[in-house]
Structure formats: C-alpha cells, structure tokens
N, C-alpha and C positions, 0 to 999 in steps of 0.2 A: 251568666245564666247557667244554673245547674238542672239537667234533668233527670228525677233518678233513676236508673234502669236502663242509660244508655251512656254506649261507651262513647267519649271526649273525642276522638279522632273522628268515629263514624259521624258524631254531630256534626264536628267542622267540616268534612266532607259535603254532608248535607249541606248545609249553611250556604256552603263555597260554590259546588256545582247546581244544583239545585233554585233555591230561593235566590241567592243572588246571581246566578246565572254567569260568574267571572269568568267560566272556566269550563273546556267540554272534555268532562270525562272520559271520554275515549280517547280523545287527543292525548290528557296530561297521559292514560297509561299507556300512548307509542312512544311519547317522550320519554316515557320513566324505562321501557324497554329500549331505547335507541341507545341511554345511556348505560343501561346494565351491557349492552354489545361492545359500547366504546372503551369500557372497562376492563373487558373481558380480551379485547384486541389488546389493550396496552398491557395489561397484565401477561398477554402471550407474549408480547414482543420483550416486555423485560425480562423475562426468563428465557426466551432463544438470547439475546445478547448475553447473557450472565453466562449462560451451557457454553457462548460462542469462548466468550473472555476465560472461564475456565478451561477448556479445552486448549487455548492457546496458549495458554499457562503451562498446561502439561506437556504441551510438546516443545516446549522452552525450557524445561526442567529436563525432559527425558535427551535431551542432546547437549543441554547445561556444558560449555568446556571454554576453557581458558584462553585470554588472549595469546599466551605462549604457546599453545597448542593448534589455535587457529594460526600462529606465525607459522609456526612448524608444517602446517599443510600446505600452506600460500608458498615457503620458499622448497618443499619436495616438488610443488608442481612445476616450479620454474625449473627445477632440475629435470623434469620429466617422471619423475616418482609420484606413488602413491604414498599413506601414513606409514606404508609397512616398508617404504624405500623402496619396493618392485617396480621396474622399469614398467611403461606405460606407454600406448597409443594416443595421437592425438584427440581421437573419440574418445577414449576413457578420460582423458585429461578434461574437455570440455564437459562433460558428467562431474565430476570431482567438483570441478570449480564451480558450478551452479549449487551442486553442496555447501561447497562449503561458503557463498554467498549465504544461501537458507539458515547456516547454523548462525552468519554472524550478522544475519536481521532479527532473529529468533533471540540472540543473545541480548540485544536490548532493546525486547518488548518490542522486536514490532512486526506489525501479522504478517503472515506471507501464505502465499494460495499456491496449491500446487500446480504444474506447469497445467495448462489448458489448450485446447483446440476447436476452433469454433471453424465453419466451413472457407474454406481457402486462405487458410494461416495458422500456423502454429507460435502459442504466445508462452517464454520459456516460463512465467509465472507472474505476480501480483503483489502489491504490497501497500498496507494501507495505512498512511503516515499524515499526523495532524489531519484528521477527519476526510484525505483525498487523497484518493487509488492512483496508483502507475503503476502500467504494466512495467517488465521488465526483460529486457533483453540480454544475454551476456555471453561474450565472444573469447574467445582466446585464443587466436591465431598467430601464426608465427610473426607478420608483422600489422601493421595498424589497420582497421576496420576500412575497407572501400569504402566510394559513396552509395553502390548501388545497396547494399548491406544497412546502410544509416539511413537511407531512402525509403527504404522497403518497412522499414519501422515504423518512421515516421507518419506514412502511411496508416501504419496500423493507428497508431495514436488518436491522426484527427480523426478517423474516421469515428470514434467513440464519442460519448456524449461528453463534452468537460475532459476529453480525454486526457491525459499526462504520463509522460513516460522517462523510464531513467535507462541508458543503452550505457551496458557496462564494455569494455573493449581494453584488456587487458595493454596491448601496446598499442594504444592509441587513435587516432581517425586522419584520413588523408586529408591534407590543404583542404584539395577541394569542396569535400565532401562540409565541411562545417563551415566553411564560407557561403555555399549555397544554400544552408539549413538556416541560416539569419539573415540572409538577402529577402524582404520584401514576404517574410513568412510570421505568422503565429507562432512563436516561441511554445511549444509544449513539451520538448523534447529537454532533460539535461544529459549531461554528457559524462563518462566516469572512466579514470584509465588505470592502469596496474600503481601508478604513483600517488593517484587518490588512495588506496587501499593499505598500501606502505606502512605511512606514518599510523594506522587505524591499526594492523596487528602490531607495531613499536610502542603503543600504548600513547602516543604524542596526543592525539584527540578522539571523542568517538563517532562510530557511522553516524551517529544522529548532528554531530558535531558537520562533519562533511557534509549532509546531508541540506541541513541550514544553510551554511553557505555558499553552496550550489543555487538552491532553491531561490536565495537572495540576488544572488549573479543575476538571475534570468530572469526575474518580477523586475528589479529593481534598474536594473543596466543593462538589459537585454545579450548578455554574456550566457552562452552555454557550455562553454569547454574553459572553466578557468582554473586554476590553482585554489584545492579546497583552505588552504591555510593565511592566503595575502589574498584570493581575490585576483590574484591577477592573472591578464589573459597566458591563457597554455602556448609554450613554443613550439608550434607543429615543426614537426623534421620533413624536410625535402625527400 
C-alpha cells in the first residue's frame, strides 16, 4: 500500500506501534538508546586498548636493545658493575636488575606496570602474559632467597583475585622455603633463579620460551622451581 504524501518509515512506524499495537514506543526508543550507550562503551574501550597497545609499543621501541647488550648488563651486575663498569652497592645493583628484568619483558612484547604500592606492601611490578597478570617480585642477594622472603610474597599473591606470581631470586631459594610452598598449598606462585635467565641472554631460548615451561611445570605437575629447559626438578644447594 502506497500513500502519497507520506513518508514509508513514518508509515511503518504507524502501522507497527499504533494499529497493530506490536510494539510500545517508548520502550523501542530506551532500547535503541540503551544500544547507542553499549556502543559508545565499546567504542571507548577499543580505543583505550589500542592507546594502551600503542603506548606499549613505544616504550619497547624506546629501550629496544640487544640480547648482547642485555648479556652485557646481567654479567657487569654479577661483577658488581654497572653498563659503564662503575663499581656498585648492593641497593644500586637491586635497582639495575629490576631494569634490566623490564627491558627484557619489554623486549618481547610483553606488558610490564611500573613498580606499585598499595597499603602494607610494596609490589616490585606486573606483567601481563597470555591474557593473565603476575605480580612480580625480584631479589638479588648474595645467597638464595629465605623462606620468610618467598612467604611474604606468596602472601601477596593469594591474597589477590586469580592471583599469580613469578618470584625472580637471582641465586636461588632455601630447601625449605620451596618445599613448604607445594606442601598442601595452591600452586600460584612460579619460581625463577639467575640460571633460568642465563641461557635467555646466551640467546639458547626466549623469556617467553622460559616462561611456558615454567608455567607448564606448575599447571601440569605441580612443579614450581624446575629447570626451564628439561623440566626437571632444580637441585636446591644445602
């Protein structure tokens, strides 16, 4: 049915809400506005993600450096140096080495949050790997991580929603301390020592490489401190 002098939509409108009464007007136009809002959310959220992804882009480009060069920092710190060979505190050296952690998650693609503090703990930073965040903690002391130190983390961890965490410990963690971390507990915690990182500046495999099969240890076999290259368990030193 044509009528002339009015326009085809207003008809159907007519038709719709009106005479046949399908449909209440008012309603369809909070739905039509509920979806213009739902739109307008996701439209926002695709561009904060995009600004986020570009942004982490650039701060991956702006410290962009070489596995030779990250070798080069990892073994001045073991001498006690810094890039420039200047002898070094062990404050400074803990600083350094969380550096240079950040440059060599940064180096491939993958986010890292600056360190944080939320009330009664200090968290050294973040990272957010295959769709799910670990904090991250990382030590470097003269010898292996206590328990009370691996405790206190692990703490931080559950205490988060889904929490997960990666405790980095340059020479490594006491017996104890990682025997009572998989005695009778929820695995959320993996575990990472100066020899996971090794073969990672030698170019042998990369963090994401380590990272996997960490991750796998501890889903899969309830293994938290193993050997990132065979999988198998770490020989704690007496």
């Amino acid at each position: 049915m044509y009528v002339k002098g009015t326009n085809g939509m207003e008809l159907f409108r007519s038709l719709l809400f009106q005479k046949l009464n399908k449909l209440s007007e008012s309603e369809a136009k909070r739905n039509i506005s509920h979806l213009k809002q739902l739109q307008e959310i996701r439209d926002y959220k695709i561009k904060q993600e995009r600004q986020r992804q570009e942004e982490q882009e650039r701060k991956r480009k702006d410290i962009s450096i070489s596995i030779n060069e990250l070798k080069e920092i990892f073994l001045n710190l073991f001498s006690g140096k810094d890039q420039n060979g200047k002898e070094i505190n062990a404050q400074r050296r803990g600083y350094l080495f969380e550096e240079f952690l950040k440059k060599l998650f940064l180096n491939e693609g993958i986010e890292v949050t600056e360190p944080f503090k939320i009330v009664g703990e200090q968290i050294d930073g973040s990272i957010k790997y295959d769709g799910e965040h670990y904090i991250i903690e990382a030590k470097w002391h003269d010898k292996w991580s206590a328990s009370d130190s691996l405790y206190q983390f692990a703490a931080k961890v559950e205490e988060k929603m889904y929490g997960r965490g990666v405790f980095i410990s340059v020479n490594g963690f006491s017996p104890d301390s990682v025997q009572a971390l998989t005695t009778g507990k929820a695995l959320r915690t993996i575990l990472v020592d100066g020899g996971d990182l090794v073969p990672i500046t030698e170019g042998m495999y990369t963090l994401r490489e380590m990272l996997d099969n960490k991750i796998k240890a501890a889903q899969t076999m309830g293994r938290i401190y193993v050997d990132s290259t065979n999988l198998a368990d770490k020989v704690i030193r007496q």
